[in-house]
C-alpha positions in Angstrom: -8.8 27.7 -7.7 -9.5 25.4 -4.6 -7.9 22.1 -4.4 -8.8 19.3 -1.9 -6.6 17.1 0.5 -7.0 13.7 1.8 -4.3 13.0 3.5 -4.1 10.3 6.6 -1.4 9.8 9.2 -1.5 6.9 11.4 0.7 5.4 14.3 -0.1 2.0 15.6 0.4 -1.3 16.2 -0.7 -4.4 13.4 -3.3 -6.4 14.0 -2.4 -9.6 12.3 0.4 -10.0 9.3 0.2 -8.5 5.8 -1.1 -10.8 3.3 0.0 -10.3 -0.2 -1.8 -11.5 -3.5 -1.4 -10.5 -6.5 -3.8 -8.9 -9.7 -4.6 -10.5 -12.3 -1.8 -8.0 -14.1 0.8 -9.3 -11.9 1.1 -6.2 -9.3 1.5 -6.7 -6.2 -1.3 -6.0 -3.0 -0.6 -6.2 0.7 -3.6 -5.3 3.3 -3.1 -5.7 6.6 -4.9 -4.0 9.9 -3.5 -1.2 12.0 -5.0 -0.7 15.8 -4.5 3.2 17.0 -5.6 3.3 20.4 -6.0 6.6 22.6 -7.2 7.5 26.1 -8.8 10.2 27.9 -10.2 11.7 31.3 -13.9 12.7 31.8 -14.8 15.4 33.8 -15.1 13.0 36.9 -11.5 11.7 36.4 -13.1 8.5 34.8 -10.5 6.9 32.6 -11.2 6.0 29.3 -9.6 4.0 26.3 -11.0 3.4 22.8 -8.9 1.6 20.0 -9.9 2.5 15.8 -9.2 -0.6 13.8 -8.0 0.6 10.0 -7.6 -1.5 7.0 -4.4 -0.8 5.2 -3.9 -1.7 1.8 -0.3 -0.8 -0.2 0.2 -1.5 -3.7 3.3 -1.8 -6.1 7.0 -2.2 -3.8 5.5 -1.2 -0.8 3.1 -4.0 -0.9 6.4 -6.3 -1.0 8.3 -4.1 1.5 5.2 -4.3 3.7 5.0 -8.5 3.7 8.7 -8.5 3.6 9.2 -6.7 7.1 6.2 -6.1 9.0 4.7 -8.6 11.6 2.2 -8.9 14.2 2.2 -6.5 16.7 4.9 -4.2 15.6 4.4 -0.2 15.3 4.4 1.5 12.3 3.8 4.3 10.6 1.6 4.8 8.2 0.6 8.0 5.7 -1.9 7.5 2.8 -5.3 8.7 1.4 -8.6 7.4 2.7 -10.4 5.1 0.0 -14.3 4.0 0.4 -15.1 1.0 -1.5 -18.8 0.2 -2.4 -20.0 -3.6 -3.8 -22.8 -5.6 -4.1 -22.2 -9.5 -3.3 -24.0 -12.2 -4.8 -27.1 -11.7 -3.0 -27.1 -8.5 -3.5 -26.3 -6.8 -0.6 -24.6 -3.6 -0.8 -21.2 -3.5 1.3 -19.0 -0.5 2.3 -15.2 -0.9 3.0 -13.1 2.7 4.1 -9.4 2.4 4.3 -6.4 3.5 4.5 -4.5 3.6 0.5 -0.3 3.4 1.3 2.4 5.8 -0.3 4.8 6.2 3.0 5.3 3.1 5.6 8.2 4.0 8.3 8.6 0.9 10.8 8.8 2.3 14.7 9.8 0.5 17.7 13.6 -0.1 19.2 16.0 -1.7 16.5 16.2 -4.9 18.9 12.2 -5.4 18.8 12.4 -5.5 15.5 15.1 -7.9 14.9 12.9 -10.2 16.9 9.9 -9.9 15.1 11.9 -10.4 11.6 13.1 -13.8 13.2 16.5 -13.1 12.7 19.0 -15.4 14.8 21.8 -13.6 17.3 24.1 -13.6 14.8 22.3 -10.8 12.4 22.4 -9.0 15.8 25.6 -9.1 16.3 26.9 -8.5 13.0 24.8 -5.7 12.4 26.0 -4.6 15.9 29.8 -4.9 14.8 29.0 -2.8 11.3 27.5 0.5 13.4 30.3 0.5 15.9 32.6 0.3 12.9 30.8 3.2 11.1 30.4 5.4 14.2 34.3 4.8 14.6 34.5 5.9 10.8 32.3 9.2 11.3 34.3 10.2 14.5 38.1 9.7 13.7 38.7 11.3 17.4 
């Protein structure tokens, strides 16, 4: 028996905020946009650098965790399945939409960035700061 895979692991940086709405059922949606950029040499030493845009779209907790703590410009990581959707609008046009379908976000970046990025005032920092020195001290009685 033969089973398939469609598996998709990203790293990159967001595009613009999650939005979240909601369906008509009352579950949650967030999409947002993740840019993956890469470089490479030609043969003549020519430098090159080429960024994939992906649409991201998590459902369910993850959709609130998503809007909750991700901003602008942060890195993340992202694992999901590839979804293509296919519509006709009003006029009937046909439209095509591939992206990425959530189960796994991990938020990247140093601790400090993302403080920033959650807006969080120099008190969070330091409190936060205070509680791992205090468990570090607890995990090493030495």
């Amino acid at each position: 028996m033969s089973r398939g895979l469609n598996k998709v692991q990203i790293i990159g940086h967001l595009g613009r905020d999650p939005e979240m709405r909601y369906t008509p059922s009352g579950r949650p949606v967030t999409t947002f946009t993740v840019a993956v950029s890469r470089s490479w040499n030609t043969v003549d030493g020519e430098r090159h650098n080429e960024t994939e845009w992906f649409n991201i779209v998590a459902w369910g907790n993850l959709a609130e965790i998503c809007k909750q703590y991700l901003n602008k410009g942060q890195q993340v990581y992202i694992e999901g399945r590839l979804q293509t959707r296919r519509w006709d609008d009003k006029e009937g046009t046909k439209h095509t939409s591939v992206e990425v379908v959530a189960n796994e976000m991990m938020m990247l970046g140093e601790r400090n960035e993302r403080r920033e990025q959650n807006h969080q005032g120099p008190q969070a920092d330091i409190a936060a700061d205070e509680n791992e020195i205090s468990t570090n001290e607890d995990e090493f009685p030495f």
